[in-house]
C-alpha positions, 0 to 999 in steps of 0.5 A: 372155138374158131377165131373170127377172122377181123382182116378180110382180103381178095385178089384183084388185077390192075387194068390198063384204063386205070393206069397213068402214062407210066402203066402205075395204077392213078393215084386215084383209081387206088381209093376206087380199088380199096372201097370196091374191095370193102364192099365185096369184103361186107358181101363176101366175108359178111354176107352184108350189101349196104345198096340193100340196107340203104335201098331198104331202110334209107340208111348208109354210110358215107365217106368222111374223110380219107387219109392214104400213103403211097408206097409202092407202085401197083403196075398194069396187069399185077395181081394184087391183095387188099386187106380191110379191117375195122379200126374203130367203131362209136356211135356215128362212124366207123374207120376202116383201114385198107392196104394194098398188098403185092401178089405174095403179101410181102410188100405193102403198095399202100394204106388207106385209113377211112371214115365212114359215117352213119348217114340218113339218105332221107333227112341228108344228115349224119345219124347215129348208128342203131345198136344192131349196127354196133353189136353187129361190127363191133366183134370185127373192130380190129384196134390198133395197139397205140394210137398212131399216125396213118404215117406211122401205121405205114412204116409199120406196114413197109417193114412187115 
């Protein structure tokens, strides 16, 4: 039997219009990295485009709240991995954490935890999911042990 794959990743280089004075990634170019990275993780690995179902249906998700750590600086032109997995899924969000690895995934740069909630584009209110939305990523949820602090989840990352 094949075990499902709960932690998708991809390649990405920094470029120069994203980088500060220093040639450091901006701090906030690293949350643009991370959600483009998910959503080419729920097209790639998923074959799941949230334009389309949003376009389709009216429904999405949208940001709730966002919670990162900066650990190590992503330099111009450095290749980097970011991770995505599903934490938690219930009834109206879905957290997700992101991380932002080194070329070799040896050092982690930094973690990002996010809350997506399931909203409707057309009454512009949170909705809760439709079961087919549960059944769909609930087999992805990838929970933590314990719960902990983003904090915490970022020193756990950095000893590796």
């Amino acid at each position: 039997m094949q075990t499902l794959n709960k932690v998708w990743e991809t390649k990405y280089s920094v470029r120069f219009p994203d980088c500060d004075p220093f040639n450091h990634l901006n701090n906030s170019r690293y949350i643009d990295y991370f959600i483009n990275a998910r959503e080419d993780h729920l097209l790639k690995f998923h074959h799941f485009n949230v334009y389309e179902l949003a376009r389709d249906t009216g429904l999405s998700w949208v940001i709730g709240k966002n919670e990162i750590v900066y650990i190590r600086p992503a330099l111009l032109m450095e290749t980097v991995t970011i991770r995505s997995m599903i934490l938690k899924i219930d009834e109206r969000s879905i957290l997700v954490e992101m991380s932002m690895w080194d070329d070799q995934n040896i050092a982690v740069k930094a973690v990002l935890w996010t809350t997506f909630v399931h909203y409707n584009l057309k009454t512009q209110r949170p909705e809760k999911h439709e079961q087919k939305f549960i059944e769909m990523f609930q087999p992805y949820e990838n929970p933590l042990p314990v719960a902990i602090t983003i904090d915490e989840r970022a020193k756990q990352l950095r000893k590796g």
